[in-house]
PDB file of N, CA, C and O in Angstrom, chain B, residues numbered from 101:
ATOM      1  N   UNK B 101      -7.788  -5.028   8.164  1.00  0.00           N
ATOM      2  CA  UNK B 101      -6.499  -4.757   8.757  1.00  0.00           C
ATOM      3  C   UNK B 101      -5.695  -3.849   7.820  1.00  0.00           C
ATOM      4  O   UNK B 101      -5.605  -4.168   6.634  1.00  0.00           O
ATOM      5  N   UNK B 102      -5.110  -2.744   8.274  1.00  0.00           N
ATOM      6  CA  UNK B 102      -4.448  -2.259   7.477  1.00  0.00           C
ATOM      7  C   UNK B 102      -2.960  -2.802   7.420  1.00  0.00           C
ATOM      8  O   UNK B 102      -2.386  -3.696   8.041  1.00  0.00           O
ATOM      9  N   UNK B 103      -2.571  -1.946   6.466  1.00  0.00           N
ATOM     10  CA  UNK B 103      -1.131  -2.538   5.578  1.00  0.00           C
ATOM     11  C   UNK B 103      -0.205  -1.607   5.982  1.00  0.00           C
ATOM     12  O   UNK B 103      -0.483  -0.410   5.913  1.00  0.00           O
ATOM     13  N   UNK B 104       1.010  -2.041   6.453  1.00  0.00           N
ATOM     14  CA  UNK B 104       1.723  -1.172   7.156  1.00  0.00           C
ATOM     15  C   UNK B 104       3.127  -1.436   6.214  1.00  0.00           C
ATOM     16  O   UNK B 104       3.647  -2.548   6.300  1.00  0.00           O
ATOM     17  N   UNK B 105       3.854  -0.215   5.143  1.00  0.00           N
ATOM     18  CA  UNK B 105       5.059  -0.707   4.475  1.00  0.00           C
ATOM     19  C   UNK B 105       6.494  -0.217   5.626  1.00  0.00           C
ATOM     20  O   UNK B 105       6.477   0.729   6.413  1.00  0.00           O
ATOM     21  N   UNK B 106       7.338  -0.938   5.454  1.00  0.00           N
ATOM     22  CA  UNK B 106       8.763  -0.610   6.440  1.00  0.00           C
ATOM     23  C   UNK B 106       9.640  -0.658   5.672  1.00  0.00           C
ATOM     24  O   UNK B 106       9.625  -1.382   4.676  1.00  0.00           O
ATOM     25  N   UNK B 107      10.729   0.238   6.049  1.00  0.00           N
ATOM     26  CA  UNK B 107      11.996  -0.165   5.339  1.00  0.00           C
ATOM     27  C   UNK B 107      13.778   0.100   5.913  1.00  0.00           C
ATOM     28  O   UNK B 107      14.172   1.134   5.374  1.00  0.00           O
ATOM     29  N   UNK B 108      14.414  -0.254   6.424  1.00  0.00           N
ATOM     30  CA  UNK B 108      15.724  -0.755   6.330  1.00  0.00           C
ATOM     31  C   UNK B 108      16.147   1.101   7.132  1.00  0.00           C
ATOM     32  O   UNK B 108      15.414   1.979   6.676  1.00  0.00           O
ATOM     33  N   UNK B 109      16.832   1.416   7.815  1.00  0.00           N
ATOM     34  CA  UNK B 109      16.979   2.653   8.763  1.00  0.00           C
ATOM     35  C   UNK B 109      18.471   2.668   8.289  1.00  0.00           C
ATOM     36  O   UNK B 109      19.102   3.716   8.427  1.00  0.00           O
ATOM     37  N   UNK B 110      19.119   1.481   7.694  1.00  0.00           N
ATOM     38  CA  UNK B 110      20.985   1.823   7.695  1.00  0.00           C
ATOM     39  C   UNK B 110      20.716   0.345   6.424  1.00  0.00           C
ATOM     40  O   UNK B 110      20.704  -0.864   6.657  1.00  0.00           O
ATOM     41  N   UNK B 111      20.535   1.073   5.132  1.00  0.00           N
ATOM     42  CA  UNK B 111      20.590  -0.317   4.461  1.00  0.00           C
ATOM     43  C   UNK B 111      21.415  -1.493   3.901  1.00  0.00           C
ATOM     44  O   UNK B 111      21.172  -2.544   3.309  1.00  0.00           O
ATOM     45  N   UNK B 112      22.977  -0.553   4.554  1.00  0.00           N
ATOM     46  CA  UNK B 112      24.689  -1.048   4.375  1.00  0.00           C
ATOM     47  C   UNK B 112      24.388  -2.507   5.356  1.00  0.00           C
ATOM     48  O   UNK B 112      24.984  -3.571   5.189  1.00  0.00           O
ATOM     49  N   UNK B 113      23.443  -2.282   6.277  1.00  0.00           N
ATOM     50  CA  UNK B 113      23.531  -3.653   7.359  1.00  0.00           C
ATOM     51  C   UNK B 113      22.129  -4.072   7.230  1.00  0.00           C
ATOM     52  O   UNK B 113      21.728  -4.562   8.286  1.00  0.00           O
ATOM     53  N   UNK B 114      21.443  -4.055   6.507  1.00  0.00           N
ATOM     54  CA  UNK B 114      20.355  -5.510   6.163  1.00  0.00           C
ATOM     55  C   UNK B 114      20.044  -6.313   5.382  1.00  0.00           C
ATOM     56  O   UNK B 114      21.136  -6.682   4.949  1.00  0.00           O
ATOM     57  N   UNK B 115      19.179  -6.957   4.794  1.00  0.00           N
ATOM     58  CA  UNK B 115      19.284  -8.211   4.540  1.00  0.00           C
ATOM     59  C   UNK B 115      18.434  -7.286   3.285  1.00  0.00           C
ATOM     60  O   UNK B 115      18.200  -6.081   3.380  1.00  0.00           O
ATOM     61  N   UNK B 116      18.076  -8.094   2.204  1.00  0.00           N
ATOM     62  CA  UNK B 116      17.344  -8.109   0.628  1.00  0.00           C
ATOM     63  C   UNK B 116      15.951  -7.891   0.982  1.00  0.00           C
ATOM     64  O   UNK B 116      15.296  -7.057   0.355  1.00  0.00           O
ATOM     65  N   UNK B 117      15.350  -8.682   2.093  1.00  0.00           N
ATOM     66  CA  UNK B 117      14.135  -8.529   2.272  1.00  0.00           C
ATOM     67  C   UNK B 117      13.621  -6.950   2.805  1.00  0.00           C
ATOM     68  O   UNK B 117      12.584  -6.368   2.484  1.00  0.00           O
ATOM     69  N   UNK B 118      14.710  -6.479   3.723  1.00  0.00           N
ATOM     70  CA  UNK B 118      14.495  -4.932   4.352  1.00  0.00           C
ATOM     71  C   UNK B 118      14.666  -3.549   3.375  1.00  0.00           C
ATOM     72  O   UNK B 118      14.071  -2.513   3.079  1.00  0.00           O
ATOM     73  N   UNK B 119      15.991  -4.341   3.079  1.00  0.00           N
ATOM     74  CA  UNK B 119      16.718  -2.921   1.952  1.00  0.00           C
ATOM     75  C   UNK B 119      15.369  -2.351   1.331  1.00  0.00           C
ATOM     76  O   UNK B 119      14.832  -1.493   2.031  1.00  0.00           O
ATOM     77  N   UNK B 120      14.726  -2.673   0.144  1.00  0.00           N
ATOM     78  CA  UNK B 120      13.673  -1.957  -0.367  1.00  0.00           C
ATOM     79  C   UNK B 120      12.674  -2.047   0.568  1.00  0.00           C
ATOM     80  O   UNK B 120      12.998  -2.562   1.638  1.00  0.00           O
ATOM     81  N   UNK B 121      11.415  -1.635   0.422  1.00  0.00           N
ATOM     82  CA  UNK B 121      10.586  -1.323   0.796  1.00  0.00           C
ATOM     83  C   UNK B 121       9.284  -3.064   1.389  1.00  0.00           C
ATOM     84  O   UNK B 121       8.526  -3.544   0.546  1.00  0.00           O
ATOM     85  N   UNK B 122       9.329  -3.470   2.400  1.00  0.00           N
ATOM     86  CA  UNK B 122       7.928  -4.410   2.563  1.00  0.00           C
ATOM     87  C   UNK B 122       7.046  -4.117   3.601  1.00  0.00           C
ATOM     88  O   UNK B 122       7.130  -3.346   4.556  1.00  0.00           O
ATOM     89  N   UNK B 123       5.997  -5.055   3.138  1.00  0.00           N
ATOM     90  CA  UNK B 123       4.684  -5.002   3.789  1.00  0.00           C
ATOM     91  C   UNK B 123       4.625  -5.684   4.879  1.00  0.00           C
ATOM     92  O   UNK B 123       5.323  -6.672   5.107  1.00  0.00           O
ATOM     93  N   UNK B 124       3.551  -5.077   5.848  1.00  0.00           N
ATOM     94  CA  UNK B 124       3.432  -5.749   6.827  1.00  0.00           C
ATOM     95  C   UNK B 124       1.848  -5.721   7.310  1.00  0.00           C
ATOM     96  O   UNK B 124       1.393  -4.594   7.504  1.00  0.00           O
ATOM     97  N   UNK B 125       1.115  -6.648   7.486  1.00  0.00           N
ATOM     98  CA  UNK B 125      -0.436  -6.595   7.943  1.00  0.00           C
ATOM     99  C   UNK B 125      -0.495  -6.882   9.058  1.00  0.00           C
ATOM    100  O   UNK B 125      -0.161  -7.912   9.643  1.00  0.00           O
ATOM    101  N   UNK B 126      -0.939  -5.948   9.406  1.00  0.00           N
ATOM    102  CA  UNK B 126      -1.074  -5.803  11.928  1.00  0.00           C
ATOM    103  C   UNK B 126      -2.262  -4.977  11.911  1.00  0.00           C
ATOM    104  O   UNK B 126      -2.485  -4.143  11.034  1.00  0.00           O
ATOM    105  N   UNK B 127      -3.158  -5.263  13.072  1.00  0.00           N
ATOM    106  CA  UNK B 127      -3.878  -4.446  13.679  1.00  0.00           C
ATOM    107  C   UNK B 127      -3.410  -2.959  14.099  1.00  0.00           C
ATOM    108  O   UNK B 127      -2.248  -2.597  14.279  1.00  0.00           O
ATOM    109  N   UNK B 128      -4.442  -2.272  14.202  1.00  0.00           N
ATOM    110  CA  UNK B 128      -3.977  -1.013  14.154  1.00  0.00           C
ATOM    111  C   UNK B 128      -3.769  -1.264  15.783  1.00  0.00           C
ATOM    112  O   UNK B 128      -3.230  -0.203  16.102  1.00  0.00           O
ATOM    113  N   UNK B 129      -3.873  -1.992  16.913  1.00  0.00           N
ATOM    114  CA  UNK B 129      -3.406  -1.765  18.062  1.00  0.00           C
ATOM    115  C   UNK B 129      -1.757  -2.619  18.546  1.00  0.00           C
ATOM    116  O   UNK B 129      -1.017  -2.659  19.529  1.00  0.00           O
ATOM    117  N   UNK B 130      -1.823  -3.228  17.089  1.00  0.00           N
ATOM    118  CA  UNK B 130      -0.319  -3.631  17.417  1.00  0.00           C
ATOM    119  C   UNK B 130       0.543  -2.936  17.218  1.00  0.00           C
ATOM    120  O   UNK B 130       0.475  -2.029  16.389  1.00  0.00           O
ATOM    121  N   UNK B 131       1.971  -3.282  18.206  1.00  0.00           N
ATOM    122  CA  UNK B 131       2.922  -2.107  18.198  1.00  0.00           C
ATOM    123  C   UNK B 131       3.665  -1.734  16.805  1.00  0.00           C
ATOM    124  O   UNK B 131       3.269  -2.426  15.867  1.00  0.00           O
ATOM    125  N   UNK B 132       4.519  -0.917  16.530  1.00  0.00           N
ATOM    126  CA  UNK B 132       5.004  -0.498  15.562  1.00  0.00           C
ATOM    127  C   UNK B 132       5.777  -1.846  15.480  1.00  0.00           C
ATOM    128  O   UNK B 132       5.770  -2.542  16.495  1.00  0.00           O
ATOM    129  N   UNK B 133       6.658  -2.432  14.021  1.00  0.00           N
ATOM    130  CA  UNK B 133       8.162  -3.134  14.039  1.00  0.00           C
ATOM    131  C   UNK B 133       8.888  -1.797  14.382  1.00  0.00           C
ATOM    132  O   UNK B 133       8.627  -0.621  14.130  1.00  0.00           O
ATOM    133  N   UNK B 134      10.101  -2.547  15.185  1.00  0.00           N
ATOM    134  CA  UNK B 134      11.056  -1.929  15.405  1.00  0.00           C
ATOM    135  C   UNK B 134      12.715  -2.839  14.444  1.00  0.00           C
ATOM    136  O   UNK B 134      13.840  -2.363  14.288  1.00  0.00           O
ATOM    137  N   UNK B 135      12.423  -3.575  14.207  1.00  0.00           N
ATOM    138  CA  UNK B 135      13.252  -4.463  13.742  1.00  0.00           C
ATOM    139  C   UNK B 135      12.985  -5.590  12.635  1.00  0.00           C
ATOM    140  O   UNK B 135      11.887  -6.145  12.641  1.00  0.00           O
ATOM    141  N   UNK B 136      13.798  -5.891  11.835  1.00  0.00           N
ATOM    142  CA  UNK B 136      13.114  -6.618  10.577  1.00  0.00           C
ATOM    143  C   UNK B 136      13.177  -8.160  11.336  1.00  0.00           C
ATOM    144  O   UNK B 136      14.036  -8.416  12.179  1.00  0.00           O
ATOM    145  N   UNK B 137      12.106  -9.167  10.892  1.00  0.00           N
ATOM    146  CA  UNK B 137      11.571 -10.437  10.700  1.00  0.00           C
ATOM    147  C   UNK B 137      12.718 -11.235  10.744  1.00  0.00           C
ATOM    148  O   UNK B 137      12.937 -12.073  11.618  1.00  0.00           O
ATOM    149  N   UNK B 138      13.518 -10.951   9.712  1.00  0.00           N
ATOM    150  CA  UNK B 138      14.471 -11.623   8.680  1.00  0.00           C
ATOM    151  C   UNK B 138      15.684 -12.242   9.700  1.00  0.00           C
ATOM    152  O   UNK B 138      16.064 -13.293  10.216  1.00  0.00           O
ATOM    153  N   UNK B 139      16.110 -10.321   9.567  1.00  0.00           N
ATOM    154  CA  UNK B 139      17.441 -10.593   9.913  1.00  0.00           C
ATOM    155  C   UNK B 139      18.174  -9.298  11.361  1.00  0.00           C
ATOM    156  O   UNK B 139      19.303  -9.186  11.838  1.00  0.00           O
ATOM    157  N   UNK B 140      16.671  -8.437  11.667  1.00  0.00           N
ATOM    158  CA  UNK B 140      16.617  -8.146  12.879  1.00  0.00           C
ATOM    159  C   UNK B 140      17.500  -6.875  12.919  1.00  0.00           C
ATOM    160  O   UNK B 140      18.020  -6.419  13.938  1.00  0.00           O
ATOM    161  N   UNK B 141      17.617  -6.265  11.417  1.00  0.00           N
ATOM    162  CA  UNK B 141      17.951  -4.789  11.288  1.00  0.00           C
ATOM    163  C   UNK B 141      17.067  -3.885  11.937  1.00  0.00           C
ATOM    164  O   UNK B 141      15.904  -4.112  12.273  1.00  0.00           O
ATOM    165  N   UNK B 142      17.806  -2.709  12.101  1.00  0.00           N
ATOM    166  CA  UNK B 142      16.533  -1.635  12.258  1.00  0.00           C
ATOM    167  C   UNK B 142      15.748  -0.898  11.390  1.00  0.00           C
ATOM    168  O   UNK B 142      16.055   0.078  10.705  1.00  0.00           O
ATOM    169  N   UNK B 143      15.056  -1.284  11.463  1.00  0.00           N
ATOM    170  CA  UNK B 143      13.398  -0.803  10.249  1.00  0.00           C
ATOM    171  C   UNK B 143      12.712   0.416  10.919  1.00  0.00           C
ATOM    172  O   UNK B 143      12.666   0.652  12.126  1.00  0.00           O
ATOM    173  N   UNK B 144      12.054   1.335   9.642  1.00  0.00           N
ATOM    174  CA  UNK B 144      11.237   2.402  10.697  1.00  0.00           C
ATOM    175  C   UNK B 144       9.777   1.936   9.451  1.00  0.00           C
ATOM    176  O   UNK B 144       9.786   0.946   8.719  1.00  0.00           O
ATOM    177  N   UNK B 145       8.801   2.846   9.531  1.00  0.00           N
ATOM    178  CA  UNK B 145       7.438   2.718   9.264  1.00  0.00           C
ATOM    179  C   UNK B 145       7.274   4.023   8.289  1.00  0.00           C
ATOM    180  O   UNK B 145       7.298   5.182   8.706  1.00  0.00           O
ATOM    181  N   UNK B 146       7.077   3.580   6.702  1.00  0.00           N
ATOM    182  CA  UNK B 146       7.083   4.555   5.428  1.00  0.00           C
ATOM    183  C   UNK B 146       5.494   4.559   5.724  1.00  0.00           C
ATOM    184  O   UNK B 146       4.675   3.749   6.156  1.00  0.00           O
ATOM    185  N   UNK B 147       5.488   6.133   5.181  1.00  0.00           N
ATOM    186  CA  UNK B 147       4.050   6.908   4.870  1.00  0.00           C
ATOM    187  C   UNK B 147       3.679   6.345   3.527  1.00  0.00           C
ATOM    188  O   UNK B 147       4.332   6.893   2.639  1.00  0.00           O
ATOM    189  N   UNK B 148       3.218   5.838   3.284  1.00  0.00           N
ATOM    190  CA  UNK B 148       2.503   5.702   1.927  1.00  0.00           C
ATOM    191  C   UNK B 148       1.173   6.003   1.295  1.00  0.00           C
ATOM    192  O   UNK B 148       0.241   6.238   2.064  1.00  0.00           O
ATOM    193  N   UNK B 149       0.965   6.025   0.046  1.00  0.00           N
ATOM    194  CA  UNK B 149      -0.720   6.480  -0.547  1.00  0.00           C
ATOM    195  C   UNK B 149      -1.586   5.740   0.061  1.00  0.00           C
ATOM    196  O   UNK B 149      -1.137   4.678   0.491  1.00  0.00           O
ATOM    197  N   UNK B 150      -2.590   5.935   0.224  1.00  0.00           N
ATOM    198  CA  UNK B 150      -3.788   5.578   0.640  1.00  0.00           C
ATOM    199  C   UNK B 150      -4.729   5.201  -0.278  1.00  0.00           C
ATOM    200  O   UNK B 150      -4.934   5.984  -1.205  1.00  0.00           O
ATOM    201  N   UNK B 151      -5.480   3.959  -0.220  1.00  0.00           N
ATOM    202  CA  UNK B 151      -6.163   3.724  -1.293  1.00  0.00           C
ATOM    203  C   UNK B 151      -7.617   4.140  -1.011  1.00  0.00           C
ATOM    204  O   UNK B 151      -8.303   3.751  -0.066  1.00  0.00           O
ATOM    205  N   UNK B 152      -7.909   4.840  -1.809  1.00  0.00           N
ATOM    206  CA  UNK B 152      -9.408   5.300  -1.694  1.00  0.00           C
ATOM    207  C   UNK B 152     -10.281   5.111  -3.155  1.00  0.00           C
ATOM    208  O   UNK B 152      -9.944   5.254  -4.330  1.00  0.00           O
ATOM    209  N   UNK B 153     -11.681   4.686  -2.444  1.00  0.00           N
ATOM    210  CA  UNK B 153     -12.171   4.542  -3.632  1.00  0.00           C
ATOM    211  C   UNK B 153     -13.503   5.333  -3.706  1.00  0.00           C
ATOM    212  O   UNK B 153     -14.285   5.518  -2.774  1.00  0.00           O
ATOM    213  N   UNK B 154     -13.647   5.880  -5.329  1.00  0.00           N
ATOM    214  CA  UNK B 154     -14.493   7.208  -5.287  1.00  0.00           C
ATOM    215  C   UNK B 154     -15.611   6.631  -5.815  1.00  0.00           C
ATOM    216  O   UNK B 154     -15.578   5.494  -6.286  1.00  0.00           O
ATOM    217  N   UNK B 155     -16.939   7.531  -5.773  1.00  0.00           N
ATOM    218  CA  UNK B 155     -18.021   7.404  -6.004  1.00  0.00           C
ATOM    219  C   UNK B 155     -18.337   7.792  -7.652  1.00  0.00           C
ATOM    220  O   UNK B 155     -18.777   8.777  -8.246  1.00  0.00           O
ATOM    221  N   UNK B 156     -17.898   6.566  -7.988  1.00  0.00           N
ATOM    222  CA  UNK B 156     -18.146   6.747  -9.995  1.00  0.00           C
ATOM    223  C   UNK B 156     -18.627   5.425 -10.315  1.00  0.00           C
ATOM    224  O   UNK B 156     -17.886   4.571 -10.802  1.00  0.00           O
ATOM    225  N   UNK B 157     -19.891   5.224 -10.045  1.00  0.00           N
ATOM    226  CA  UNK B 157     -21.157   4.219 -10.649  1.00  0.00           C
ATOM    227  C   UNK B 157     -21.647   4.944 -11.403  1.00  0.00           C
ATOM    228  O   UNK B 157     -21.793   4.302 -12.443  1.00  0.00           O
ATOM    229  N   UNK B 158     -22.020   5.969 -11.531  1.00  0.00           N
ATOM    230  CA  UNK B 158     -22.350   6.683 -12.223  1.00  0.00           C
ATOM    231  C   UNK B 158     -21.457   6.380 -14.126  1.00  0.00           C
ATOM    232  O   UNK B 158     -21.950   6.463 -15.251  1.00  0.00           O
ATOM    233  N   UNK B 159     -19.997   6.025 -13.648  1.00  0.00           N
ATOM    234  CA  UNK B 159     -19.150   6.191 -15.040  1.00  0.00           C
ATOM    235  C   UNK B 159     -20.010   4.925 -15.932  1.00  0.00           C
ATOM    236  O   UNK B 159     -20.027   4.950 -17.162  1.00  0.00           O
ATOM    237  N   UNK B 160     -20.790   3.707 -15.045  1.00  0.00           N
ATOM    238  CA  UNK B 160     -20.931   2.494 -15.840  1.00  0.00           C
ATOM    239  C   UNK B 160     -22.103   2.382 -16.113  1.00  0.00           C
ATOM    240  O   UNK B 160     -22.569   1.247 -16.217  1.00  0.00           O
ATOM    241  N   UNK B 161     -22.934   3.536 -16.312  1.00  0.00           N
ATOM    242  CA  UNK B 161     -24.204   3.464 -16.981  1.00  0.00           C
ATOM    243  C   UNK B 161     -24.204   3.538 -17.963  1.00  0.00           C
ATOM    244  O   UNK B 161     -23.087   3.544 -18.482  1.00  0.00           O
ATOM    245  N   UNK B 162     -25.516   3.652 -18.959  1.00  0.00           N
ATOM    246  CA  UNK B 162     -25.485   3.414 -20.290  1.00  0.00           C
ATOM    247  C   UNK B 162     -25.510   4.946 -21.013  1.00  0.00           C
ATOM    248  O   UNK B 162     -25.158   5.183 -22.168  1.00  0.00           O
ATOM    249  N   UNK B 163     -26.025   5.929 -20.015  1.00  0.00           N
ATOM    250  CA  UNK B 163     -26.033   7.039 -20.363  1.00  0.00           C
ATOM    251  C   UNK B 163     -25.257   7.880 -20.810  1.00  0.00           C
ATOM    252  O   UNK B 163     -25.364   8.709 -21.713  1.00  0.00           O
ATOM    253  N   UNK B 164     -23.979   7.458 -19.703  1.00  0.00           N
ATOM    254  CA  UNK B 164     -22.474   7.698 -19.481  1.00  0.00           C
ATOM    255  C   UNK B 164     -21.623   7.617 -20.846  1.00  0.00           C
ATOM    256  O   UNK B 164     -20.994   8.624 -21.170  1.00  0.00           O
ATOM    257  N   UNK B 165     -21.577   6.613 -21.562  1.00  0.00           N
ATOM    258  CA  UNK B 165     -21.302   5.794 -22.434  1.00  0.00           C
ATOM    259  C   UNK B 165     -21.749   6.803 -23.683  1.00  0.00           C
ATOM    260  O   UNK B 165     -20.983   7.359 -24.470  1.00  0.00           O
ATOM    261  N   UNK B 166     -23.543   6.906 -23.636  1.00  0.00           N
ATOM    262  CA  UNK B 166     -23.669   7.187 -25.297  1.00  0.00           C
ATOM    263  C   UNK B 166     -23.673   8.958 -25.180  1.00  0.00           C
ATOM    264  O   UNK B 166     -23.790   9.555 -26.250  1.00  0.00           O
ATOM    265  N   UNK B 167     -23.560   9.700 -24.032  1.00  0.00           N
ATOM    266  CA  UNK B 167     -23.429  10.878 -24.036  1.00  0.00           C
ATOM    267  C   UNK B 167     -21.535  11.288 -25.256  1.00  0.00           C
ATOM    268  O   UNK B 167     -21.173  12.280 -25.888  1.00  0.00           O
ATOM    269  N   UNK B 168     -21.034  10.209 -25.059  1.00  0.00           N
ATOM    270  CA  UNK B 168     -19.598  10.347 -25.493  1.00  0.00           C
ATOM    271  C   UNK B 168     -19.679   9.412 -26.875  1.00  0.00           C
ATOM    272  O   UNK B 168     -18.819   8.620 -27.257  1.00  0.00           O
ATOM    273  N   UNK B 169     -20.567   9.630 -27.322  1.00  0.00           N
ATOM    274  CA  UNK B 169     -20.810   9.147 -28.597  1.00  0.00           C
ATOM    275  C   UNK B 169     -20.554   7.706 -28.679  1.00  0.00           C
ATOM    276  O   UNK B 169     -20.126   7.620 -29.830  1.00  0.00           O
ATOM    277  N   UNK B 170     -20.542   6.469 -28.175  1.00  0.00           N
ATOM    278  CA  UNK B 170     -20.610   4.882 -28.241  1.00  0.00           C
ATOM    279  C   UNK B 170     -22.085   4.743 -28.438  1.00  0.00           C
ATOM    280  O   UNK B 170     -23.012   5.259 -27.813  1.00  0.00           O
ATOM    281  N   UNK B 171     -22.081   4.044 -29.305  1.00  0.00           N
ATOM    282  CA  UNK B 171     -23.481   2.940 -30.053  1.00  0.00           C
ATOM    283  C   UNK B 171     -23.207   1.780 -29.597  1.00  0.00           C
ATOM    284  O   UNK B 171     -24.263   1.439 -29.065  1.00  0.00           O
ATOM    285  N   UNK B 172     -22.538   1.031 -29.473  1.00  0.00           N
ATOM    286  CA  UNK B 172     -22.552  -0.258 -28.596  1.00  0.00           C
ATOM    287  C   UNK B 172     -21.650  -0.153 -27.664  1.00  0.00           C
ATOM    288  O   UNK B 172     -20.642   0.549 -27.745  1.00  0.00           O
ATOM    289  N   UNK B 173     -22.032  -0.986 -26.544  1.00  0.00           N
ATOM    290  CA  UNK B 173     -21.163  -1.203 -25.152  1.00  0.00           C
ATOM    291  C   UNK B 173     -21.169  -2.481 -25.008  1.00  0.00           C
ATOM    292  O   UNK B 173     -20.598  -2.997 -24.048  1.00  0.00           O
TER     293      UNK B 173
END
């Protein structure tokens, strides 16, 4: 499931939980929030980084290691 962050559209009128930035875990076919949990401000839906993870098995070999001069690992 992805992770969906929201945050606070007028932050003079919401609550502690909206003002900064939270998370929210929904299916990607559930609808957007339109409104916070809490206290039922209006929230919109922040772009955030994406976590990706790269192809470096390669970094945890032993080869890896003594090419950069280490004698023990």
């Amino acid at each position: 499931m992805p992770i969906y962050e929201y945050t606070a559209t007028q932050p003079s009128t919401s609550c502690p939980h909206c003002v900064g930035c939270f998370e929210d875990f929904a299916r990607i076919s559930d609808p957007e929030l339109t409104q916070c949990p809490q206290c039922g401000a209006a929230i919109k839906r922040v772009i955030s980084v994406a976590s990706v993870i790269g192809g470096s098995a390669h970094v945890l070999q032993e080869s890896h290691f003594s090419k950069r001069g280490f004698t023990q690992y």
